[in-house]
C-alpha positions in Angstrom: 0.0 0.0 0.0 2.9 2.6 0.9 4.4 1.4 -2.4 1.4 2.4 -4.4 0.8 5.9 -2.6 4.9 6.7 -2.9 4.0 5.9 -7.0 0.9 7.8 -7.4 3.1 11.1 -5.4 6.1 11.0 -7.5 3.2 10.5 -10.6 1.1 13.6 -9.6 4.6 15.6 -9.1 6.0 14.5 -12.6 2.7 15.8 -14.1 2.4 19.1 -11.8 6.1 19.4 -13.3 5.6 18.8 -17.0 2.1 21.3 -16.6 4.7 23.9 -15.4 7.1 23.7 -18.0 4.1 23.6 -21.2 3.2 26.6 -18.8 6.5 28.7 -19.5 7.0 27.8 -23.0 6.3 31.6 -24.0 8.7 32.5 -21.6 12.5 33.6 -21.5 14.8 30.6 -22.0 16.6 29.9 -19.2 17.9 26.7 -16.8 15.4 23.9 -15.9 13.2 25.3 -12.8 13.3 22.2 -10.3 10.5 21.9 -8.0 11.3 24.1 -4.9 14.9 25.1 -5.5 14.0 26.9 -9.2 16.9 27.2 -10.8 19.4 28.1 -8.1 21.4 24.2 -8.9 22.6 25.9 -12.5 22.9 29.8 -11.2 24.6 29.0 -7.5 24.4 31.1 -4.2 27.7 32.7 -4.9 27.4 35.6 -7.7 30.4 36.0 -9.4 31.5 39.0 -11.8 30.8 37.5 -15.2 28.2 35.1 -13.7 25.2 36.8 -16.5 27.6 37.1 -19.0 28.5 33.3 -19.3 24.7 32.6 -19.0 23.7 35.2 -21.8 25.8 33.4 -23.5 23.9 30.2 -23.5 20.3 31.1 -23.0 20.8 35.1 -24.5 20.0 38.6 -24.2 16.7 38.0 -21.8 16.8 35.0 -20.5 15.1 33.8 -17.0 16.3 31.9 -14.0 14.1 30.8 -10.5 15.0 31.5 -7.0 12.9 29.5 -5.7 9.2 29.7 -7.0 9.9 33.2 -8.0 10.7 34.0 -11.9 13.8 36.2 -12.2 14.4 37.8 -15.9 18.0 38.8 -16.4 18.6 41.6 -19.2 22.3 41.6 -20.8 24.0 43.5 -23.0 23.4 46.9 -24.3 20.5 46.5 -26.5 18.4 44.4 -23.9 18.9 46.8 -21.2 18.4 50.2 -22.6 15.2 48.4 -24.1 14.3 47.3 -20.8 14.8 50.5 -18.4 13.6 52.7 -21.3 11.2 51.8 -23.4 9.7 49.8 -20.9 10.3 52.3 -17.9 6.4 52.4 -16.0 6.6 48.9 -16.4 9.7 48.1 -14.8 10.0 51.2 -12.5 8.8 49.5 -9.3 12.2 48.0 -6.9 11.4 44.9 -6.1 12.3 43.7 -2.1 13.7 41.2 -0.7 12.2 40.0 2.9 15.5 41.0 4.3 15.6 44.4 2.9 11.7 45.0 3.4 12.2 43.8 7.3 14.5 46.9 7.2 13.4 49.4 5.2 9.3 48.9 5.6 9.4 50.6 2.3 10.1 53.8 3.1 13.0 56.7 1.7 13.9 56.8 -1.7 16.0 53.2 -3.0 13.4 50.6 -1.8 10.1 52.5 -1.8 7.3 51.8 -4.4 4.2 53.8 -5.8 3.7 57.5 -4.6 5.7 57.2 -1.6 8.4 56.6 -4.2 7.6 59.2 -6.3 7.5 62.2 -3.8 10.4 61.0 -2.1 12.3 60.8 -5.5 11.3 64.2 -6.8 12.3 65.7 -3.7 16.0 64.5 -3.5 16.1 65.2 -6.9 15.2 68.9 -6.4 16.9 69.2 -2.9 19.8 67.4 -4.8 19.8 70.5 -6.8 19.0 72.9 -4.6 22.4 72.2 -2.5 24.2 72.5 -6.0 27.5 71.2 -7.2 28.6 74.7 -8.2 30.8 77.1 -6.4 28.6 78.4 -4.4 27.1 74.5 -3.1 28.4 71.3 -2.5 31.9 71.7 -5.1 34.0 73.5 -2.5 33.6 71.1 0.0 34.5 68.3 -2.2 37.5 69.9 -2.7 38.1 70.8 0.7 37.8 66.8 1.4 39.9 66.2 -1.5 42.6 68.3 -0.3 42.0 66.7 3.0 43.0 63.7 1.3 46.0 64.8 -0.3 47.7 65.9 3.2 46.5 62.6 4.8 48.0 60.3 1.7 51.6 63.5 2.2 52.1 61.9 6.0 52.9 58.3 4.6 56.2 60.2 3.0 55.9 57.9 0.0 55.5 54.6 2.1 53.8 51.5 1.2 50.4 51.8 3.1 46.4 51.0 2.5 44.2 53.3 0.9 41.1 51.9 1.9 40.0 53.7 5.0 41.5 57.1 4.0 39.2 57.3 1.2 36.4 55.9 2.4 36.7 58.3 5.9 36.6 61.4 2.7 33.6 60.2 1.0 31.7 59.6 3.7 32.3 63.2 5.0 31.3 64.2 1.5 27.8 62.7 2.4 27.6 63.7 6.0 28.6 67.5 4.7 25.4 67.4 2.0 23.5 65.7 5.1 23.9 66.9 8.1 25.5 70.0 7.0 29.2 69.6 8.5 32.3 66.9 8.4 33.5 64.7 11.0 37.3 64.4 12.2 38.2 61.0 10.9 39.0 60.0 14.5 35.6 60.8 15.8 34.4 57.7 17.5 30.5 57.9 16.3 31.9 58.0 12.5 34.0 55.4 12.7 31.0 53.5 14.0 28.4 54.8 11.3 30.9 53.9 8.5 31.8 50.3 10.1 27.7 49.8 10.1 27.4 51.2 6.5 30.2 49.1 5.4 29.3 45.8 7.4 26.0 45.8 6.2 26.7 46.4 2.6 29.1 43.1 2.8 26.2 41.1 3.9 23.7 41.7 1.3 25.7 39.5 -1.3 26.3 36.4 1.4 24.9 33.1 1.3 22.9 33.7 4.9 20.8 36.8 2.9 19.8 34.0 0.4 18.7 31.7 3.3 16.8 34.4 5.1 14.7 35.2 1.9 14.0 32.1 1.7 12.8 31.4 4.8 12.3 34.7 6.1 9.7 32.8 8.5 12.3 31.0 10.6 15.5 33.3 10.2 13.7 36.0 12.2 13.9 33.6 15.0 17.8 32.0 14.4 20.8 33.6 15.7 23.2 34.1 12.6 25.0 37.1 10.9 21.7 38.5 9.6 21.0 39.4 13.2 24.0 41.5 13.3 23.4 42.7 9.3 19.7 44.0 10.7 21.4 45.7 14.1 23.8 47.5 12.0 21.0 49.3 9.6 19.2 50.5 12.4 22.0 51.5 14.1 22.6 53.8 11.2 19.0 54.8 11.4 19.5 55.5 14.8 22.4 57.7 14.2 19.9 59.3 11.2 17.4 60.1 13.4 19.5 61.6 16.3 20.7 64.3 13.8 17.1 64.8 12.5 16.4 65.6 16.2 19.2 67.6 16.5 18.3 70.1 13.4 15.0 70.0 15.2 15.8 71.5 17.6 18.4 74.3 15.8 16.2 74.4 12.7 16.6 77.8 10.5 13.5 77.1 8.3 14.1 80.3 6.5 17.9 79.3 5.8 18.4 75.3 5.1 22.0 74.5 4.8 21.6 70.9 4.2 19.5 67.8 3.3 17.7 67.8 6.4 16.9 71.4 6.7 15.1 70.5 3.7 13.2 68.0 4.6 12.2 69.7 7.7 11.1 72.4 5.6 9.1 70.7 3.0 7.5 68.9 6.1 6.1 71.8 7.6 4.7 72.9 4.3 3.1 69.6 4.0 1.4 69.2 7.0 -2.3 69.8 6.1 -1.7 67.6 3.1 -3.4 64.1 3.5 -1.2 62.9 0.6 2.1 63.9 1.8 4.3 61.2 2.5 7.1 63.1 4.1 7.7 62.3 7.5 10.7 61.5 10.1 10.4 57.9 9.3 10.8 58.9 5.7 13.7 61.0 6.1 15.7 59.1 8.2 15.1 56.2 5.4 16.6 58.6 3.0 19.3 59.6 4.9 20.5 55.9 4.9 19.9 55.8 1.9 22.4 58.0 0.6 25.1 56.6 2.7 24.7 53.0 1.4 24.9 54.4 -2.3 26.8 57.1 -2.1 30.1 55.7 0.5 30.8 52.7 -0.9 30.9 52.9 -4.4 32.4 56.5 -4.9 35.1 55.4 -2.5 35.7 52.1 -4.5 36.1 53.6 -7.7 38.8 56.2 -6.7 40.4 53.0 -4.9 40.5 51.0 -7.9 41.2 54.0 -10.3 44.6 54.4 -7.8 45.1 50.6 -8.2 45.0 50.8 -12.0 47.3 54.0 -11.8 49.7 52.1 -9.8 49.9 48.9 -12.6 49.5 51.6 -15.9 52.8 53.9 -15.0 52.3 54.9 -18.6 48.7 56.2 -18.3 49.4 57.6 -14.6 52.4 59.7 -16.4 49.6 61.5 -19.8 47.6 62.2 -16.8 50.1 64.4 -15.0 51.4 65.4 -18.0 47.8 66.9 -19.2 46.9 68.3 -15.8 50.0 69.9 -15.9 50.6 71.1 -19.1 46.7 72.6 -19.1 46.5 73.8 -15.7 49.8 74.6 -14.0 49.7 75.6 -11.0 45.7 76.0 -10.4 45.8 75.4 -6.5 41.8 74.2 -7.0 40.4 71.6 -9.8 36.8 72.7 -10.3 34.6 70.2 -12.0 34.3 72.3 -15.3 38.0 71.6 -15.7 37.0 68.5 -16.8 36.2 69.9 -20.1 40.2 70.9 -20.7 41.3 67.5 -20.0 40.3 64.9 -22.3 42.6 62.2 -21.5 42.3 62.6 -17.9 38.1 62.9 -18.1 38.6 59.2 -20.7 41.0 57.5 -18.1 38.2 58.4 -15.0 35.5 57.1 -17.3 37.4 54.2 -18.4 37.8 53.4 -14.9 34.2 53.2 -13.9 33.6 50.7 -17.2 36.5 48.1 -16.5 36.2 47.9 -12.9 32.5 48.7 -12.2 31.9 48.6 -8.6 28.4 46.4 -8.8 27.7 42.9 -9.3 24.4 43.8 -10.9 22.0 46.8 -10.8 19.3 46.9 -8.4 17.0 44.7 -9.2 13.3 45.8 -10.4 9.7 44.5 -10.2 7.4 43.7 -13.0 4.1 45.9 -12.7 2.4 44.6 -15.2 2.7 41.5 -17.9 5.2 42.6 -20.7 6.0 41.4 -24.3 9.2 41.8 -24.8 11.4 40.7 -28.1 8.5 37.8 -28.7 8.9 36.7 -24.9 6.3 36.7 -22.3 7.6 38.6 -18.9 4.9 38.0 -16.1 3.8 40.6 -13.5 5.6 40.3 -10.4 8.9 38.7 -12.2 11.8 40.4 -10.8 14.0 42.3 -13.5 17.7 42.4 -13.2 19.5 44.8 -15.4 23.2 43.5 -15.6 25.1 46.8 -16.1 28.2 44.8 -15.9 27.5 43.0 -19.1 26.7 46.5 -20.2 30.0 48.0 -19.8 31.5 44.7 -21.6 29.5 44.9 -24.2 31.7 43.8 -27.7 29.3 45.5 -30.2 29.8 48.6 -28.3 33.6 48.8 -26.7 36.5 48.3 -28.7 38.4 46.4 -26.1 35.5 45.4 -23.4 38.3 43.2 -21.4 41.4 45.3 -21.3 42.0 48.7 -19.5 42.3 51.6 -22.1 41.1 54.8 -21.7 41.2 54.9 -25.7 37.6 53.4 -25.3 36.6 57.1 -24.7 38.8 59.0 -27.1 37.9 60.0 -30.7 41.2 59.6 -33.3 42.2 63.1 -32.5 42.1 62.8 -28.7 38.6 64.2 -27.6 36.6 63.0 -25.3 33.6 60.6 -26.9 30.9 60.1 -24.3 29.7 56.8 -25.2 26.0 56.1 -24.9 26.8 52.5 -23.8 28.4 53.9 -20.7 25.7 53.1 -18.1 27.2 52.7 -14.2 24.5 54.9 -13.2 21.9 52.5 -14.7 19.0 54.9 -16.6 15.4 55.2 -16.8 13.0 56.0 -13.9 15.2 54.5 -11.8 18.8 56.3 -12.3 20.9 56.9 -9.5 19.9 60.1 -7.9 23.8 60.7 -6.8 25.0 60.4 -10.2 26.4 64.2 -10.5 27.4 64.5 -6.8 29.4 60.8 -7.5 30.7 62.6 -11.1 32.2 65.2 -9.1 33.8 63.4 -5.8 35.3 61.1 -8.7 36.9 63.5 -11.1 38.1 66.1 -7.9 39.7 63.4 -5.7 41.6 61.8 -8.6 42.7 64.8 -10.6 43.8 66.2 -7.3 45.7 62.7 -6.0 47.2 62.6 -9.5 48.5 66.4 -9.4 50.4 65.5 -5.9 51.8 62.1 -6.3 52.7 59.6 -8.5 51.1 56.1 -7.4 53.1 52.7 -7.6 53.0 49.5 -6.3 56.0 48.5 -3.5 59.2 47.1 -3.8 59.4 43.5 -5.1 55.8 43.9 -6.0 54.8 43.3 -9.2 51.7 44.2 -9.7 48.6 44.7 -7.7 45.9 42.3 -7.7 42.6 43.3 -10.2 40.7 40.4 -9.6 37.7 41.6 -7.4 36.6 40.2 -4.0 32.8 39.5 -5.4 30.0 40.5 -3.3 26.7 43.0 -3.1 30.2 45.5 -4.7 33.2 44.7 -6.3 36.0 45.7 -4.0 39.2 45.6 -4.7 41.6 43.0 -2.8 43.7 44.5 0.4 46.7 46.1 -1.1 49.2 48.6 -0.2 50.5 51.1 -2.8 53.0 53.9 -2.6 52.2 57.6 -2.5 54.9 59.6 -4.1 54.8 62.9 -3.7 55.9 64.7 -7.3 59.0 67.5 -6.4 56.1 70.3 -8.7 53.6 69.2 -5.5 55.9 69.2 -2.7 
């Protein structure tokens, strides 16, 4: 009898399995979907940098794979993703949430928020964004101020092998606390060393195998020790430190003169109290405010770390862009973003920098709103959307040497600066990055700056430096040391 009921299971499964795979025929190709664990057997836990790439190049351009019971469609390459986050922007706008993430966030700020909470939030930041301005008269002369800040902190190693890691990440982060809460901390300051541990700690954990096994069974991880108990008391220990500064310009609020993000917020707030739409609140704010230090520390700092890294390795291209700066600006105590303009090769080398070592795995991945048609496939609502930027930037049809570093990529045959419409780190569509031209700036200050002052290379009886990426949520360079020389024109 137990014989006969064990056949007539695995019967009924087989069938409930073949009925779900005539189901899917219209849709995206893709690895076999196994009952409960989808497709994770082909795709893995572990994401590596290339991991789409390989699998666009078996299944193509959109092509689908299952965490779980839940359909995942992966765009690739140029065409598919400007397709995707453009022409289908409504329809892929919404950010779709992990349990993890939602547990933390409750869907509020800017990054993880859906519908018109999104929308006000976004159109505020935008316009706040702008208010606090990147010109001289905003946000510019305190990017140089950090820059410089950097340059005197980088002097004291007297040309000595030593990590660049924490230096620039302590710079950036001011950066962000300066357009936040209106001033910088001293780099020793015991509550910023704990905010950017927190900020830092919990980015690591959102790429790890225990954020896999708490969406999955979100149920029972709330009620296991593990690392995503210490993951969910580091975000809200950054909210914490959010809201103490929201209370804080409460209390010293000049409503008629708002110096920073906050002041604001606190401002639109008080305009929108009799509204029954508004969505602004503390709750909101604080949400934002972590927001922009878990986009805007992390990967700002890691691109100037690896565009010092790839400096250090490319003597050749570290010397043109010394030579340029030089040549074009002298002895110009301050950059200013609009020199830029006057350096071609230096402006390629920064972009070239963001496309070969782009700082995440993937870009944030999307929700489907509604069911979609797209290139003869069938996309339901509710599939998640992944947009791999990464196979973006690597795209052959578009780069003329996708896998090696050369800032030639972004030069025309004369030597001017081509911006290149395939050049996507900041993603595009509804959902761009709202830090885009605050990140531009940091980026193209810090370097030209770093490069003016010293000339970067690895230490003795090194080689050179590791590019391969430790692979996570971000691609981060492997510990290294370099050397910062200071040039005799700088010293």
């Amino acid at each position: 009898m137990l014989g006969v009921l064990i056949a007539l299971l695995v019967c009924l499964l087989s069938l409930h399995f073949l009925g779900q795979l005539r189901s899917q025929k219209s849709y995206p190709p893709g690895p076999l979907r196994l009952p409960i664990i989808g497709s994770i057997w082909r795709v893995g836990v572990k994401v590596y940098k290339d991991s789409g790439i390989k699998l666009a190049k078996q299944y193509g351009n959109i092509f689908m794979v299952w965490l779980g019971s839940r359909p995942v469609v992966v765009l690739s390459g140029y065409e598919a993703v400007k397709e995707g986050l453009i022409n289908h922007s409504d329809a892929f706008a919404e950010r779709s949430m992990t349990p993890l993430v939602k547990t933390i966030m409750k869907e509020h700020g800017i990054a993880m928020s859906n519908g018109h909470t999104w929308r006000q939030q976004r159109k505020f930041g935008v316009t706040s964004m702008r208010k606090l301005g990147l010109g001289k008269k905003g946000m510019e002369p305190q990017i140089e101020e950090e820059a410089q800040q950097l340059v005197e902190c980088f002097a004291r190693t007297k040309g000595q092998p030593f990590d660049p890691a924490m230096p620039i990440f302590n710079s950036i982060s001011n950066v962000i606390c300066a357009v936040v809460f209106g001033y910088r901390f001293p780099v020793e300051d015991k509550e910023f060393i704990k905010l950017t541990e927190d900020v830092h700690g919990f980015l690591t954990f959102l790429c790890t195998f225990w954020h896999f096994v708490y969406d999955i069974f979100p149920w029972l991880m709330r009620y296991l020790p593990g690392p995503h108990k210490k993951a969910i008391a580091r975000a809200e220990a950054v909210l914490s430190f959010a809201r103490k500064e929201i209370k804080m310009h409460k209390e010293h609020h000049a409503a008629h003169e708002p110096q920073d993000f906050i002041d604001f917020y606190l401002s639109q707030m008080k305009k929108s109290e009799n509204d029954p739409n508004s969505t602004y609140s503390e709750d909101n704010l604080a949400q934002c405010i972590f927001d922009l230090f878990i986009a805007g520390t992390e990967t700002s700092a890691l691109s100037l770390q690896w565009g010092l890294l790839l400096m250090a390795n490319h003597p050749d291209i570290q010397e043109k862009v010394h030579k340029e700066i030089e040549d074009v600006l002298g002895s110009s105590q301050i950059f200013h973003y609009q020199d830029r303009k006057k350096l071609p090769y230096t402006n390629a080398v920064i972009h070239e920098i963001q496309r070969f070592q782009y700082i995440v795995s993937v870009g944030g991945p999307r929700q489907c709103t509604k069911d979609v048609n797209m290139r003869g496939f069938f996309i339901p609502k509710g599939a998640v959307i992944i947009p791999d930027l990464h196979s973006v930037l690597c795209d052959p049809t578009h780069w003329e040497t996708p896998e090696e570093f050369n800032p030639n990529n972004f030069l025309d045959k004369d030597g001017n600066f081509v911006q290149k419409e395939a050049f996507l780190p900041f993603g595009a569509g509804a959902r761009i990055c709202l830090g885009e031209q605050l990140a531009r700036v940091e980026l193209f200050i810090f370097f030209a700056n770093l490069l003016r002052a010293f000339t970067f290379q690895v230490p003795e009886g090194v080689k050179e430096l590791n590019t391969d990426p430790i692979v996570g949520f971000i691609l981060a360079p492997r510990p290294h040391k370099l050397c910062a020389v200071p040039r005799s024109s700088s010293s």
